[in-house]
BANU-218293 format. One record per residue (C-alpha): residue number from 1; chain; x, y, z; residue in one letter. Coordinates in steps of 0.2 Angstrom, whole numbers, plus 5000, padded with zeros to 4 digits. Each point is the difference from the previous one (the first is absolute). Last residue first. Layout:
residues N
rec k: NUM&c: A&X: X&Y: Y&Z: Z&r: a
...
END
This chain:
residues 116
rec k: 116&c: A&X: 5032&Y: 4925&Z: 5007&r: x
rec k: 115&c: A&X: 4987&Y: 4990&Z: 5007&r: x
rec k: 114&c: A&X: 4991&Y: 4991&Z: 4987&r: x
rec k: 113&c: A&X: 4981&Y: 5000&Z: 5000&r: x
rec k: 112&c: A&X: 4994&Y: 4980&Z: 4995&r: x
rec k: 111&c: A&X: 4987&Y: 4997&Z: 5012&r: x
rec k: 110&c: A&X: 5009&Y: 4987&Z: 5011&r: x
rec k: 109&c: A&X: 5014&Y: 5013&Z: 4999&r: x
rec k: 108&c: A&X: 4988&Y: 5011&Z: 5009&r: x
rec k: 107&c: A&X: 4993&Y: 4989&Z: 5011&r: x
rec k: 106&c: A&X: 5020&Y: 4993&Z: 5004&r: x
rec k: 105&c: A&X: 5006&Y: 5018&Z: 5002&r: x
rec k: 104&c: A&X: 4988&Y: 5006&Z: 5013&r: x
rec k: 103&c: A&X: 5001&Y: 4983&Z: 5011&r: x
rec k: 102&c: A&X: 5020&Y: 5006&Z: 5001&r: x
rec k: 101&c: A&X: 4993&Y: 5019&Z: 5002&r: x
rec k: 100&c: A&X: 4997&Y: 5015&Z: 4992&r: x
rec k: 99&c: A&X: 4988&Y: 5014&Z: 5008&r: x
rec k: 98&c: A&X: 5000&Y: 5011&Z: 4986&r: x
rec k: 97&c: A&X: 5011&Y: 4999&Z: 4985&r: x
rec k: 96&c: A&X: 5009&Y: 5014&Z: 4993&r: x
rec k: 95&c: A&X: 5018&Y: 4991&Z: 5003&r: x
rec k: 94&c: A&X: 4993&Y: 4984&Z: 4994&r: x
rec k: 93&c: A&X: 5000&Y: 5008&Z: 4981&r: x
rec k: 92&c: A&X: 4987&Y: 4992&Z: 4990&r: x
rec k: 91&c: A&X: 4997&Y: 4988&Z: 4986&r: x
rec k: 90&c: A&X: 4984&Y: 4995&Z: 4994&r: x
rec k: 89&c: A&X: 4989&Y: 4984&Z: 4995&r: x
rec k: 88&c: A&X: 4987&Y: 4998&Z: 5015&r: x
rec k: 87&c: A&X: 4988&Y: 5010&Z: 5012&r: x
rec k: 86&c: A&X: 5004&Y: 5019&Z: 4996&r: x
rec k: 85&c: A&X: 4984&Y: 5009&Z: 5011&r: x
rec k: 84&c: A&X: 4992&Y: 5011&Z: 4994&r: x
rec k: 83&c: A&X: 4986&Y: 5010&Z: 5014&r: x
rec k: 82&c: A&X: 4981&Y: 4997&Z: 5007&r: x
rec k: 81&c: A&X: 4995&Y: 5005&Z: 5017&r: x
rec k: 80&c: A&X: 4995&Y: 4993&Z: 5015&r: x
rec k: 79&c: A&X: 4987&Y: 5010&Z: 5012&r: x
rec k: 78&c: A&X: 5001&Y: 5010&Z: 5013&r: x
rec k: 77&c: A&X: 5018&Y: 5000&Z: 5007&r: x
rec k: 76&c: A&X: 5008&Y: 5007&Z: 4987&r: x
rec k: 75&c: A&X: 5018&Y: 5006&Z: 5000&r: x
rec k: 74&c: A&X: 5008&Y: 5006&Z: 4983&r: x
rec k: 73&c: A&X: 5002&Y: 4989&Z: 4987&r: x
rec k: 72&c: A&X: 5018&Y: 4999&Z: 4989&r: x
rec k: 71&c: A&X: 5001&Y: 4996&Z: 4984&r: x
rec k: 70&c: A&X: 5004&Y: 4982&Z: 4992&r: x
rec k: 69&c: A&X: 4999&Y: 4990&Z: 5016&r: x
rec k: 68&c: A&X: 5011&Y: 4987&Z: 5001&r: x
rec k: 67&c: A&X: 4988&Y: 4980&Z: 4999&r: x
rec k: 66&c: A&X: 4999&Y: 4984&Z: 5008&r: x
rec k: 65&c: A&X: 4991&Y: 4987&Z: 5000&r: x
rec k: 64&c: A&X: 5006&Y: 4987&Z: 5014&r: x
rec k: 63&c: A&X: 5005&Y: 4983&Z: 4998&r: x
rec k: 62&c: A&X: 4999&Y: 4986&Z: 5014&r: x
rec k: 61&c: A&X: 5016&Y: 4989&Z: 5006&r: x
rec k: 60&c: A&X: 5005&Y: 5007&Z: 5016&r: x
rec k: 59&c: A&X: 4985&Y: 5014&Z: 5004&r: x
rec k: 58&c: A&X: 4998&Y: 5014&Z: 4988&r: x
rec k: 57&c: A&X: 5013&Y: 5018&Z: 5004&r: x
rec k: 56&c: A&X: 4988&Y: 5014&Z: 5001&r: x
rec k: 55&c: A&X: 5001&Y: 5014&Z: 4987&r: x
rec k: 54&c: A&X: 4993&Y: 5017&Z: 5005&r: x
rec k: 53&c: A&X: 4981&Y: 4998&Z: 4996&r: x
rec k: 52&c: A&X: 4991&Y: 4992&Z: 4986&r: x
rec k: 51&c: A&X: 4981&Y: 4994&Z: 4999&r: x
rec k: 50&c: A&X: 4997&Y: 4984&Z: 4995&r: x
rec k: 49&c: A&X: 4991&Y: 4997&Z: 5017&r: x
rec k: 48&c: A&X: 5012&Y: 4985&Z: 5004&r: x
rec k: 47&c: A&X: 5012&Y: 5015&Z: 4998&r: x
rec k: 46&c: A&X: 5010&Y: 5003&Z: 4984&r: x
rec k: 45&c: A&X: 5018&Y: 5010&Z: 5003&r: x
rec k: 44&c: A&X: 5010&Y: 5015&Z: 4998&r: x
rec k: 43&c: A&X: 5015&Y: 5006&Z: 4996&r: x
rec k: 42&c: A&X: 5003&Y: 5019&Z: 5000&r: x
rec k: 41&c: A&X: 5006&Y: 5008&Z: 4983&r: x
rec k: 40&c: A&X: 4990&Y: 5016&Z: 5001&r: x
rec k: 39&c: A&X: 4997&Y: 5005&Z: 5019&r: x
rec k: 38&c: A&X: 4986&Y: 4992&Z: 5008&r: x
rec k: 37&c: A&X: 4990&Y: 5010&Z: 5016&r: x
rec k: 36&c: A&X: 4995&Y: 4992&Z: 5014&r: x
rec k: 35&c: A&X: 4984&Y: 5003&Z: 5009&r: x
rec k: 34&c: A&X: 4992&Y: 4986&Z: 4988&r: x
rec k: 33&c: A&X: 4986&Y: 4994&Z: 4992&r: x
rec k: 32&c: A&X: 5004&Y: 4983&Z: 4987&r: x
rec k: 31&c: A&X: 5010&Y: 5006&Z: 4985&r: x
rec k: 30&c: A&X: 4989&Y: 4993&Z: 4986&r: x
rec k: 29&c: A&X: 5013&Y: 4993&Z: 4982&r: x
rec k: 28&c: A&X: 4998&Y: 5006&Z: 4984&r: x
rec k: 27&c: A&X: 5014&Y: 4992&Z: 4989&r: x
rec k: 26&c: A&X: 5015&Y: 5003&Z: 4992&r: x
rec k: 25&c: A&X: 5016&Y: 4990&Z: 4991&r: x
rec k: 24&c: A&X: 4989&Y: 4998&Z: 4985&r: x
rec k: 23&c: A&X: 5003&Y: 5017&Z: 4999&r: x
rec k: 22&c: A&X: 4997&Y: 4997&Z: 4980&r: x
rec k: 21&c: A&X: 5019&Y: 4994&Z: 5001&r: x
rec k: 20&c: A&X: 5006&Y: 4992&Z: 5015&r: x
rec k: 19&c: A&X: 5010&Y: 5013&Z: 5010&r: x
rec k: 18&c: A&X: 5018&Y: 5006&Z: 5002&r: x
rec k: 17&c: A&X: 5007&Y: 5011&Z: 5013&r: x
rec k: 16&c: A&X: 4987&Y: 5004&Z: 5014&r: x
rec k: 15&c: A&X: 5005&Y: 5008&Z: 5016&r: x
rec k: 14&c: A&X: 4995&Y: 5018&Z: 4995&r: x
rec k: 13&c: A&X: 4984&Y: 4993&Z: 4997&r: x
rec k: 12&c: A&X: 4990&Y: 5017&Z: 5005&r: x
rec k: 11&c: A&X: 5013&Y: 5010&Z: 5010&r: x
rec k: 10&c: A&X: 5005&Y: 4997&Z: 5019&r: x
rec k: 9&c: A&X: 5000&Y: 5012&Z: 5011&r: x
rec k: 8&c: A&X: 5005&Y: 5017&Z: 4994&r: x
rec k: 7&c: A&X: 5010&Y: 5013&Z: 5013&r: x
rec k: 6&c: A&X: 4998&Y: 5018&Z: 4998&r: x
rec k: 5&c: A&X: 5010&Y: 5014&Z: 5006&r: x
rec k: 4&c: A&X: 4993&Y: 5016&Z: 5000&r: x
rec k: 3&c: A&X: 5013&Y: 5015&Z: 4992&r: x
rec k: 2&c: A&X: 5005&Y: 5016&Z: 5006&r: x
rec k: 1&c: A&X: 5005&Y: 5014&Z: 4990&r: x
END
């Protein structure tokens, strides 16, 4: 008997430990168009468009929105689209995290998500 192998990306909020009840924690956010496809869990930030894409550190002394991505979006270079975003109050595990950096952890601290 043979067997396929299947590898999963990332599940939906697999990332997420606690959240702010009444998923106060989430909020609809637009993805701007994109080739690039976002896993669950990837960091991202608001552009001067309000749009968010993959998270951009903010120039010395500005703030920067910043959101992870709920579920992941496939690719869509035609229009933006709408997903869940967890903007504030949580705790995650930083291992799950996408595209994590110094600037990364300061937004997100700044926002009240805990890296755990």
């Amino acid at each position: 008997m043979k067997y396929d192998i299947v590898t999963q990306g990332a599940r939906i909020a697999a990332f997420l430990l606690n959240e702010a009840s009444g998923e106060r924690s989430r909020e609809q956010i637009l993805l701007l168009k994109s080739a690039t496809a976002f896993p669950a869990g990837q960091i991202l930030s608001k552009n001067a468009a309000g749009k968010f894409v993959a998270f951009t550190a903010p120039a010395d002394g500005a703030t920067v929105e910043v959101a992870i991505l709920y579920e992941g979006r496939a690719a869509d270079n035609t229009a933006d689209r709408y997903a869940t975003g967890v903007v504030r109050d949580c705790e995650v595990i930083e291992s799950l995290l996408v595209g994590l950096t110094d600037p990364a952890r300061s937004a997100l601290a700044a926002a009240g998500i805990i890296l755990r």
